[in-house]
N, C-alpha and C positions, 0 to 999 in steps of 0.2 A: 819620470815626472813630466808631464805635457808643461809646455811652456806658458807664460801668462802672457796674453796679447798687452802689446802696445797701447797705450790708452792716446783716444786722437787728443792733438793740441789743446784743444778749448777747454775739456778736461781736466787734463796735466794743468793748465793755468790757471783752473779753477779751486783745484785741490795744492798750489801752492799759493794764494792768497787767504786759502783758508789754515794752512799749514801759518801763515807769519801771521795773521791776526789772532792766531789762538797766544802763539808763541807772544804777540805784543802786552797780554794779558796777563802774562806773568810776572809777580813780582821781582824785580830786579836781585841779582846773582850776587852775596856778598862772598868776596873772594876770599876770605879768612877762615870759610872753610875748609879750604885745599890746605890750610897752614899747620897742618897735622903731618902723624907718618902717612897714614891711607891717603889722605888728600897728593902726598908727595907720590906715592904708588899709581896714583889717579893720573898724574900729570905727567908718568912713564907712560902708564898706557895710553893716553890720548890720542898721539900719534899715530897707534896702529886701530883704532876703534870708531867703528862709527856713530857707538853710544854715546848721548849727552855726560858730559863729567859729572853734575850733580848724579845721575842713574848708575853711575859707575861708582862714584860713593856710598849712595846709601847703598848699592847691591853690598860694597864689603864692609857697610857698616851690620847690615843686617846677618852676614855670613858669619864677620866677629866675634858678634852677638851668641848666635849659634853655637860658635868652638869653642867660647870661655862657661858658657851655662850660665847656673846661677851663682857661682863662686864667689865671685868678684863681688865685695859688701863695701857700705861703712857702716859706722855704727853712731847712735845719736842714744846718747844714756845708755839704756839695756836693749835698743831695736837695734836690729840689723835690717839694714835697709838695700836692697840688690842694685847694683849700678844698671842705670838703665844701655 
């Protein structure tokens, strides 16, 4: 796989103030999402990832999702209604 050229300075500096103004745009990280088991899973992996922690939750909230199906119910009168 050829390598990717070095992109010159002015660039790189261009593309990381566009990198923090997107990022400033974002609404603020409420941390009691972590305050789960996956969220505690999240804060294992942290350290070795360079993925943002919200990205690294929802990927295993979406994965979850996946390996339970639709099993997982409650029920309100006679509906059964599928946990999101």
């Amino acid at each position: 796989m050829p390598a990717v050229p070095a992109l010159d300075p002015e660039t790189e500096r261009r593309a990381l103030e566009e990198i923090a103004r997107a990022r400033s745009e974002l609404p603020d990280r409420d941390e009691a999402m972590f305050g789960t088991y996956l969220g505690s899973l999240v804060r294992r992996l942290e350290p070795t990832s360079e993925a943002d922690p919200a990205n690294i939750l929802a990927s295993l909230m979406a994965a979850t999702g996946v390996y339970l199906g639709d099993g997982p119910h409650m029920r309100a009168g006679d509906d059964r209604h599928p946990l999101p």
